[in-house]
Structures are given as structure tokens and as C-alpha cells.
N, C-alpha and C positions, 0 to 999 in steps of 0.2 A: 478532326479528320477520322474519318469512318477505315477501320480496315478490313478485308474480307473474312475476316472469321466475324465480325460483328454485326457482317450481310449474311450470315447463318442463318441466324434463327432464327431470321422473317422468311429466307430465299427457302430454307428446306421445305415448313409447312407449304410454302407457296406452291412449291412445285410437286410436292406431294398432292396435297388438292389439285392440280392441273393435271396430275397424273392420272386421279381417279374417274374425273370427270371426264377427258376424253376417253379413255379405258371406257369405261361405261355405254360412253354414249356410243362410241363405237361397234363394241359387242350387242349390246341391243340390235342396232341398227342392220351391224351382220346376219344376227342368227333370226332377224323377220326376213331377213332375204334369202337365207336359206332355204327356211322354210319354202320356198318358193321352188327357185334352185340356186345349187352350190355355185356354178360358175358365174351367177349374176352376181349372187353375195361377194364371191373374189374380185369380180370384174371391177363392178361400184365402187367396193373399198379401197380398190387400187386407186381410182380414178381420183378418189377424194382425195386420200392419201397424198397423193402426187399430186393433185393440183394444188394442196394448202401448203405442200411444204415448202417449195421457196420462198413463200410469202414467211412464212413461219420461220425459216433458218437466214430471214434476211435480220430478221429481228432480238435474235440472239446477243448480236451486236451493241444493243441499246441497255444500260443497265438493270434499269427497269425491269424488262422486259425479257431477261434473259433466263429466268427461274421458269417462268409458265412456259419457256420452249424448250426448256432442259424436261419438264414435267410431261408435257404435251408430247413428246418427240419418247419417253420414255412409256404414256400411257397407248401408243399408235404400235407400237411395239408389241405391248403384253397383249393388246388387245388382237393382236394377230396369231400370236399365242394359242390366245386363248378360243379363239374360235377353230383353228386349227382343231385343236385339241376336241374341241365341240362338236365341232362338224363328222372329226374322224372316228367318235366315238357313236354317234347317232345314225353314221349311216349303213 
């Protein structure tokens, strides 16, 4: 029998990589829309954002599956962060 400290050390790198890679993909995707303009880049991001995440926070639920929504949910975050941050300093 598995206990959750022994779902550590697969769950943290897991969700660390899921952090990264939506983080990533995210901020990319922000600051080409920026580039553009700011309230599109907000707009968009929101829309994704918000449209993936109750698909995404229904899945939590599932063992599996609950590290890359802890990750995912933790890299939609910084990645708003950090564009913030980008946006605010660029313009």
C-alpha cells in the first residue's frame, strides 16, 4: 500500500514540469499578443484560462491526474505574474 509521502517524488517533479510548461507556454503566447495589444493579450488569456479550467479542476479529483492540475493551475498563475510584470515594465 502506497502512502502519500511515497506519491512525492514522482507527484512533485510532475507538477513542477506542468508548472513549467504551462508557465511557458503561456507567457510566450501573452507577450506575442502584446506585442500587438495589451487588452487583447488580457483578453485571450483570460478566455483560455477560464475556459480550461473547469475541465482542468474537474480533474484534480483523479489520482493521477492531480499533480499536472496542482502544476498547471500553479504555472497559469506565475505566468500571469509574469506578464503583468512584462507588460508593466515595457510599456
Amino acid at each position: 500500500m502506497t502512502t502519500d509521502r511515497d506519491v512525492l517524488f514522482t507527484g512533485i517533479p510532475v507538477a513542477i514540469f506542468a508548472a513549467v510548461l504551462v508557465s511557458s507556454a503561456l507567457t510566450a503566447f501573452g507577450r506575442e499578443l502584446a506585442d500587438i495589444n495589451v487588452f487583447l493579450a488580457v483578453g485571450i488569456n483570460l478566455i483560455v484560462v477560464g475556459g480550461a479550467a473547469p475541465t482542468v479542476l474537474r480533474w484534480r479529483n483523479t489520482p493521477v491526474w492531480r499533480w499536472p492540475v496542482y502544476g498547471a493551475c500553479v504555472g497559469g498563475v506565475l505566468s500571469f505574474v509574469v506578464l503583468g510584470i512584462s507588460v508593466a515594465t515595457n510599456a
